[in-house]
N, C-alpha and C positions, 0 to 999 in steps of 0.2 A: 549632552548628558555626560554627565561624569563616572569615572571610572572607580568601579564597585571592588572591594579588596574583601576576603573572609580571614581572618586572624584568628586563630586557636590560642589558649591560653591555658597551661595547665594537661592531665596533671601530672606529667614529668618535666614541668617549667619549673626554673631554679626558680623562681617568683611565687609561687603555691607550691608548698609542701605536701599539703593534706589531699584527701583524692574529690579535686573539682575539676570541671572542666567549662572553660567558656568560648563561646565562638562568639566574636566580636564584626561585623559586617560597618566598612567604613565605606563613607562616600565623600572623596576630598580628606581633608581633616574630623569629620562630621563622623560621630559613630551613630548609623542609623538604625541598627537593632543588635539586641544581646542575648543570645542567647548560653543557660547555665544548665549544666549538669552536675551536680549536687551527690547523685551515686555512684558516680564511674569510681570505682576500687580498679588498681593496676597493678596490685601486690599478688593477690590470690593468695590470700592468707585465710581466709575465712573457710574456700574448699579446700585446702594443706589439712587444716585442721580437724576438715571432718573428714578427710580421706588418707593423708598420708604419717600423721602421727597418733601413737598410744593416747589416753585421756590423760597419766600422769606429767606426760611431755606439750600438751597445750597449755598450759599456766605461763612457760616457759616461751613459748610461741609467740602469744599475744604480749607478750609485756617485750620484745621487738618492734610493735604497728608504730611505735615514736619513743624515741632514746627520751626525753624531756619528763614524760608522761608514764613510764612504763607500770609503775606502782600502778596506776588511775588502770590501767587495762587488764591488771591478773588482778588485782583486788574484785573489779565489778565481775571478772570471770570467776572466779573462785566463789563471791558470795552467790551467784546466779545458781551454778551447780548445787551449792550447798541448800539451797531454797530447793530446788527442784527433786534434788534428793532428801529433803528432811533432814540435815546434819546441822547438829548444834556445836556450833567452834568453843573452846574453852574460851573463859571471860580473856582470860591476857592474852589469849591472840587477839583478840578483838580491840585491845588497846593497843598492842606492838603494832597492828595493821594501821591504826588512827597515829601512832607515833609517825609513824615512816612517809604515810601520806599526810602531813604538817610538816615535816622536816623536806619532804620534794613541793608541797605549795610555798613557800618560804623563799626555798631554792628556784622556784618556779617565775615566783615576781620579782624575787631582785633579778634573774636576767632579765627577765622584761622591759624592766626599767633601766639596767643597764643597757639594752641597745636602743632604747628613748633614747639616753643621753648619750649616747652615741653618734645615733644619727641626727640629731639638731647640733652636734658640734663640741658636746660639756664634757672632755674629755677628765677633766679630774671629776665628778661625777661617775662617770663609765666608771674608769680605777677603781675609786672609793667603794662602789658597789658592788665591783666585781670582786672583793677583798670582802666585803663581805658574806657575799655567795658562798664563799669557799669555807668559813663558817658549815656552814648546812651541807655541803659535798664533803665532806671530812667526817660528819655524825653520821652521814647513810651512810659513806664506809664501813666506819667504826661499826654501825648496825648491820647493816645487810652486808659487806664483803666486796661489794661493788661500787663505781662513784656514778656509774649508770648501769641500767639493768638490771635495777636491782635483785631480780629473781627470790621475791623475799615473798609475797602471797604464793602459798598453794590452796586446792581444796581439802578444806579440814583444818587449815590455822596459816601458819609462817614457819619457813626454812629456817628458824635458827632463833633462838631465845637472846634477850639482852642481857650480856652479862654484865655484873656489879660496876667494874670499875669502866663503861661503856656507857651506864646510867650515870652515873658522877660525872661522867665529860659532859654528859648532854647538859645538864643541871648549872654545869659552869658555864657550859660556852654560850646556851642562851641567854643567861644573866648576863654576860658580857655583849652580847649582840644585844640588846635591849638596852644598856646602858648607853652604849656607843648610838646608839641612833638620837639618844636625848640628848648629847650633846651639841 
């Protein structure tokens, strides 16, 4: 009989970021069952939030759970509350929020793609993309104050209005990122 091995995988494995966890049961080379854990959270971020911070300081908390994503996590917290409380956001928070989350989707897929071409080997590819990323990490500055974190959704709107000549970068440097891709 061959000798049975259990391997853990996740989720403080440099290999999964997000909170999974797998137990892998080999036999030889042979993985003969799998099992996944899909809830395991290792942060405790979720009891922080209902126990050790104010309401105006979890907006700020949650857009922490992933530097990449952080719009994506105080945006759906901030609308949730605002549903649950009946708060009607002014119309232009409601498009600065759609600004910022399109200006980090954006930024979101060219890294993406940038470390495709990475790890298959296409290193001027990577470059090219990573030059352009920086495009869309320069606008959420310019917008939010931050090139991560943004801390831009609260409940009731966004931290900080666009101003004029912030709107005129955006205006230009997309038309230039779109041009440059047709090339």
């Amino acid at each position: 009989m061959a000798t049975q091995y259990e391997i853990p995988i996740g989720a403080q494995h440099i290999s999964l970021l997000e909170p999974l966890h797998f137990k892998f049961t080999t036999e030889n080379e042979k993985i003969i069952k799998a099992e996944a854990n899909v809830g395991y959270v290792h942060r405790g971020i979720e009891q922080a939030c209902c126990s050790k911070f104010k309401f105006r300081q979890v907006s700020f908390v949650v857009g922490r759970v992933c530097g990449l994503c952080s719009i994506s996590h105080t945006t759906c917290y901030s609308q949730v509350i605002e549903r649950m409380m009946s708060l009607d956001i002014p119309r232009k928070a409601k498009y600065l929020r759609m600004l910022v989350i399109e200006l980090d989707r954006i930024h979101s897929h060219l890294l993406c793609l940038s470390h495709v071409a990475e790890n298959s080997g296409f290193e001027a590819l990577f470059m090219k993309t990573m030059a352009y990323r920086e495009f869309s990490m320069e606008l959420l500055e310019a917008v939010c104050g931050n090139r991560i974190q943004y801390d831009y959704s609260i409940v009731g709107g966004v931290t900080r209005d666009l101003r004029e000549d912030v709107a005129g970068m955006i205006l230009e440097r997309l038309k230039t990122l779109s041009l440059s891709w047709m090339n």
